[in-house]
N, C-alpha and C positions, 0 to 999 in steps of 0.2 A: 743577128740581133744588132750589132754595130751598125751594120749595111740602114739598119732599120733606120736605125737612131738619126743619122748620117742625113737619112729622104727627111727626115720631120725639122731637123735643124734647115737643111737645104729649103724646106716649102715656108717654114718659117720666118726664114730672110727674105726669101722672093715677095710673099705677104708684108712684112716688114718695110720691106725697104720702097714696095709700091706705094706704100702712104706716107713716104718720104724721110721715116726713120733709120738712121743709123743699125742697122743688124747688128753691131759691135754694141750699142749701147742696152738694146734687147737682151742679147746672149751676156751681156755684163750682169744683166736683172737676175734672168732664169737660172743660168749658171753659177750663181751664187744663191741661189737658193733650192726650190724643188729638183732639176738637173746639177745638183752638185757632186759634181763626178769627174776624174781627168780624164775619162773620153771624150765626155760632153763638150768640157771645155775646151781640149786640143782640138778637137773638130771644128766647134762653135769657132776659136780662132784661126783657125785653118780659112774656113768659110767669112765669114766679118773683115778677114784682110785678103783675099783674092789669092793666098800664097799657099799652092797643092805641093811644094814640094815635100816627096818623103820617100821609103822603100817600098812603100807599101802600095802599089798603084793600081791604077783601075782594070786594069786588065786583069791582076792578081786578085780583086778583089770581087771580080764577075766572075771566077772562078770559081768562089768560094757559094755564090751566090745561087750559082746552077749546078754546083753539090748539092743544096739544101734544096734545089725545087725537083732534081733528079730524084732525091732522095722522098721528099714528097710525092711526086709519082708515081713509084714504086709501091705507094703504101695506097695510091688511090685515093690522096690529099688532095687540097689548093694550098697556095701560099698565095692569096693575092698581093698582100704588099710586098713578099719577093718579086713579083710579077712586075709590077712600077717602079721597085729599084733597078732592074735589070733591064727595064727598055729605058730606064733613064744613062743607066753607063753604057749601054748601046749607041744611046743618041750622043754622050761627051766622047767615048772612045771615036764617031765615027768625026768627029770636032774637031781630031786632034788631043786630046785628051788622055789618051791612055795611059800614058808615062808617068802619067801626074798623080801626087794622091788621091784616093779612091773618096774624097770629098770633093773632091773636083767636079762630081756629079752635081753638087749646087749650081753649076752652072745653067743646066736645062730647066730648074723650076726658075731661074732668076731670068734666063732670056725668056719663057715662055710668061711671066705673068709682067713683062715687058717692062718699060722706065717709072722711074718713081715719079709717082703723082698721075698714072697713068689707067 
């Protein structure tokens, strides 16, 4: 569910910051209000400053993520938006990425919906 949270803040910013807004000043709004929550927020500022460092990284956390789609499997489930989060830390891990905290995955909506104003 983190993993979740993590893509929507990530597609958020990339949104965001395409029409030339501050992500930082977004996640200042939401995060203090409807998302007020210290994941939210640690994330949200994770993502808003470019800065993945943590223990907790991407590799660690694709791990977790193909537990929960294995485990859906098994049951003859989907998870599609486990599905999106995991070729997104696919695409940061293959980046160079993996080391970094597992919001580091902002990265692939933010190069993918390209520069702000664009």
């Amino acid at each position: 569910m983190i993993a979740l949270a993590i893509e929507a803040l990530a597609e958020a910013a990339a949104l965001t910051e395409s029409y030339g807004l501050k992500a930082e000043d977004f996640f200042g709004i939401v995060t203090s209000t409807i998302f007020e929550n210290p994941a939210y927020k640690s994330y949200a500022d994770n993502i808003a400053s470019g800065s993945y460092e943590s223990e907790f990284d991407l590799v660690l956390g694709l791990k977790d993520v193909n537990l929960a789609l294995d485990a859906a499997t098994a049951r003859n489930a989907g998870l599609p938006a486990a599905e999106v989060v995991r070729a997104n830390m696919l695409t940061a891990i293959d980046q160079g990425l993996g080391d970094k905290d597992w919001s580091a995955l902002a990265e692939v909506p933010c190069q993918r919906m390209g520069p702000a104003g664009g």
